[in-house]
N, C-alpha and C positions, 0 to 999 in steps of 0.2 A: 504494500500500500504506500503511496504519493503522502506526505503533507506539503504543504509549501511552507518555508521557513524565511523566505524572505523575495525581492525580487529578483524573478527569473533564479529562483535557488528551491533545491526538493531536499525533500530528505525520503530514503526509504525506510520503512518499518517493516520490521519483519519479527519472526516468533522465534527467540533462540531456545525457547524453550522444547519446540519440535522439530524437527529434518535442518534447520537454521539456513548457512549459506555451504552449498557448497564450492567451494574454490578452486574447482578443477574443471567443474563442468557449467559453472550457470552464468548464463548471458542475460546483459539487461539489454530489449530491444528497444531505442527511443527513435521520433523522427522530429529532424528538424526540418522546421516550415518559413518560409519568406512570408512575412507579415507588410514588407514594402514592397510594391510590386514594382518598384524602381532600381531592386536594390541589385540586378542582373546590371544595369545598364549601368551605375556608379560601378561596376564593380569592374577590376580588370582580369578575366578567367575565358581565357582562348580555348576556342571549339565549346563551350558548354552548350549543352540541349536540353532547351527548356521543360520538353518530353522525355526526355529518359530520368531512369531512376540513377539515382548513385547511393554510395554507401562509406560511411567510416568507419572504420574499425581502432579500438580503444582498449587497454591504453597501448601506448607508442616508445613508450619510454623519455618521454621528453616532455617538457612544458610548453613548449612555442612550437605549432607545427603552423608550413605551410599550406594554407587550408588548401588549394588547388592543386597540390602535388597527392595531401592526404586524403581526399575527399575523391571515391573513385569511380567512374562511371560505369553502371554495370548493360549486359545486354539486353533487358528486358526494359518494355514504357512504365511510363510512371502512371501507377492506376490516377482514377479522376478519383478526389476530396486527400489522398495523400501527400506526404512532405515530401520535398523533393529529394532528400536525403535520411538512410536507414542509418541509424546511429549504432554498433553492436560494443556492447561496454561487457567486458570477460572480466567477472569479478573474480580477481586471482587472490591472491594471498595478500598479495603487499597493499591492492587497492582496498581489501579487505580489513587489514590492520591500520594502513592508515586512517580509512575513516571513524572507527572504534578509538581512536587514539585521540582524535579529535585535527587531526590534521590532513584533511583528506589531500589524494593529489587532485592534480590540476592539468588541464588542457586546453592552451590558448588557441586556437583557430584566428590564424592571421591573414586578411584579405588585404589586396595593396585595389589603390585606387588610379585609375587607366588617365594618361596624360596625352592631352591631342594641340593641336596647334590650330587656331581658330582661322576659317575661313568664311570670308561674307560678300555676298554677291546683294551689290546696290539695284534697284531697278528704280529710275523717274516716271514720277507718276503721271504729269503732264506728258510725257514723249521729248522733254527736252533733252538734246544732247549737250555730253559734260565729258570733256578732254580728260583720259584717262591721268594724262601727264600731272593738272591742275589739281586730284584729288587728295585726299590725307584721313586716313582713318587714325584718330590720334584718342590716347590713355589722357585723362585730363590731370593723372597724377604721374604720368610719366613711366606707368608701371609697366607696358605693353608699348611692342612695337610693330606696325605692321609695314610689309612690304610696299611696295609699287603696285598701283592697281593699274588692270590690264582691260580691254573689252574683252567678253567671251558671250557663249550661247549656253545659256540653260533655259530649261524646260520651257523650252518652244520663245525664246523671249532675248531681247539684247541685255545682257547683265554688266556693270562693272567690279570688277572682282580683287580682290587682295586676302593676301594671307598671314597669319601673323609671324614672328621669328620665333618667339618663345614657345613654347610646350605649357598648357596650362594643366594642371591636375583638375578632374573633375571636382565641383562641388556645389550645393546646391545656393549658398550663396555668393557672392564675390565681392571683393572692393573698387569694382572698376566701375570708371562710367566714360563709356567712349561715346566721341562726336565725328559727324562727317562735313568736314570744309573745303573750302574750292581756295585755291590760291593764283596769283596773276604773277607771272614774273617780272621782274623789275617794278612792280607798285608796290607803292609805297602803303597801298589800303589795307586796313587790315582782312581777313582772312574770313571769307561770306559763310557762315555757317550753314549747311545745306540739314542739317537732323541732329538736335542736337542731344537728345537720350537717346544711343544706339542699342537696341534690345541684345543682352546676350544671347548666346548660342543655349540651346538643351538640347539631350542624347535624346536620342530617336523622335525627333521633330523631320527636320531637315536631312537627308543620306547623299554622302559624299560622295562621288566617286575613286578616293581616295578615303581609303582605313584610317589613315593618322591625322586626317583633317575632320574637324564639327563646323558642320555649316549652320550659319542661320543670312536666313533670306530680309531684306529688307526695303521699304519703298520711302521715298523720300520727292 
């Protein structure tokens, strides 16, 4: 039997006064579940299948495992109301004494988070045209640099396009607030501001043709 002892923490109970545990043979079967249905796309885990099952096996001998190396995918789908991962914890001796001890072990499951370089394709919403040369997608803290933006064609449409230099780690929020301005060379005017909240990029809005690049589309 489950109590919960705290958050996201169980304790099992059990009857040591009859069959107790035994340490050779008894497996606890647990599944872990995505409670964010976001949390695939913040996360960085090459080839996962949102359909299949996978599984961990515990313990490992270790405190810190990499969850994507530990976590394994097996051949069979993942039935519909299931977690997407079978958790198998082999209550051995040591897992057994240490948690009687009062020092149970522990196993961290470490996800790293996926870093892209930001790509934005301007579209005018009049039809006017704007010299690739004149434009600047610019970090108003200096924090972000993006390239030279180029004409191109996306979906079905004339775009202007640049990309950033840096690699940004995903996250859900940011400190950035970039503007798009048109510059004249040789004036001395200052710099037309063409949009001046550029909406950030989010995973799976926009799909790049390029893996390492997060697009987000904007009109101006």
């Amino acid at each position: 039997m489950f109590r919960q002892t705290g958050t996201n923490e169980w304790t099992i109970l059990y009857d040591d006064a009859g069959a107790g545990v035994d340490t050779l043979s008894d497996v606890l079967a647990l599944e872990l579940v995505m409670a964010d249905p976001a949390f695939v796309l913040y996360t960085q885990w090459n080839g996962f299948q949102p359909s299949s099952a996978y599984r961990l096996e515990l313990p490992v001998g270790q405190e810190t495992l990499e969850a994507t190396g530990a976590i394994v995918e097996q051949s069979a789908k993942r039935q519909i109301g299931k977690g997407f991962c079978t958790v198998l914890l082999r209550l051995t001796e040591e897992v057994f004494s240490s948690a009687k001890a009062g020092t149970p072990e522990t196993a961290c499951l470490q996800f790293h988070v996926p870093e892209y370089r930001w790509e934005y394709l301007f579209v005018s919403r009049g039809g006017e045209k704007f010299s690739p040369e004149k434009l600047r997608l610019e970090e108003c803290g200096g924090k972000l640099t993006f390239g030279p933006f180029e004409a191109a064609a996306e979906y079905g449409r004339e775009v202007l396009r640049t990309v950033s230099l840096e690699r940004i780690p995903l996250r859900k929020q940011y400190g950035f607030r970039l503007r798009l301005t048109s510059v004249t060379e040789g004036d001395n005017r200052p710099r037309q501001v063409l949009l001046r909240n550029v909406a950030l990029p989010k995973p799976g809005v926009f799909l790049s043709k390029a893996p390492e690049l997060l697009r987000q589309l904007c009109y101006f």
